[in-house]
C-alpha positions as CSV (number, residue, x, y, z in Angstrom):
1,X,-3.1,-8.5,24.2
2,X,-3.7,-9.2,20.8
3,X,-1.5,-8.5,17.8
4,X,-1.8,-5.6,15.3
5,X,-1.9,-5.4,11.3
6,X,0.0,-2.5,9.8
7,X,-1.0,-1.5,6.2
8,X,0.1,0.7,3.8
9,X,-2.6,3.1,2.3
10,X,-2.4,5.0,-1.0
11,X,-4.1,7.4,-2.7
12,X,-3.3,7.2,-6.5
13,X,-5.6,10.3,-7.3
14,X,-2.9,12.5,-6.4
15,X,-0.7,11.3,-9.2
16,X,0.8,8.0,-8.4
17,X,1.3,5.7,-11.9
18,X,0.4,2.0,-12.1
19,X,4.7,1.5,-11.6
20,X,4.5,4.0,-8.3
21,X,2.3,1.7,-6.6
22,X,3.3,-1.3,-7.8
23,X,6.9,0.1,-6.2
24,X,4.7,1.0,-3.6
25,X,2.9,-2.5,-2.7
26,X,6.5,-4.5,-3.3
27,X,8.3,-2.6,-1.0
28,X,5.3,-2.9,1.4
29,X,6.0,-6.7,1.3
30,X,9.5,-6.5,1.6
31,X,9.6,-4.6,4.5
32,X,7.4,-6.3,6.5
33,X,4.4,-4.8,6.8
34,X,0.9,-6.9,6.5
35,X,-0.7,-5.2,3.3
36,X,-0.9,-2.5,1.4
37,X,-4.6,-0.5,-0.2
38,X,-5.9,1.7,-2.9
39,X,-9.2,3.0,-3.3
40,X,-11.1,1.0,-6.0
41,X,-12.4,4.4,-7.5
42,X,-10.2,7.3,-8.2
């Protein structure tokens, strides 16, 4: 069995700033996991 990506998703129109998801996509990285997403349009 193959392995499995685990990614964070955000969704920045309910409020995050630029510095919430940049805390958001650095602790993402930290922790392990394989990627972290916004949508391009909000």
């Amino acid at each position: 069995m193959g392995s499995m990506d685990l990614r964070i998703f955000t969704e920045p129109q309910q409020g995050a700033s630029y510095d919430t998801l940049l805390t958001v996509a650095k602790a993402t990285e930290d922790l392990g996991f394989d990627g972290s997403s916004a949508p391009t349009t909000i």
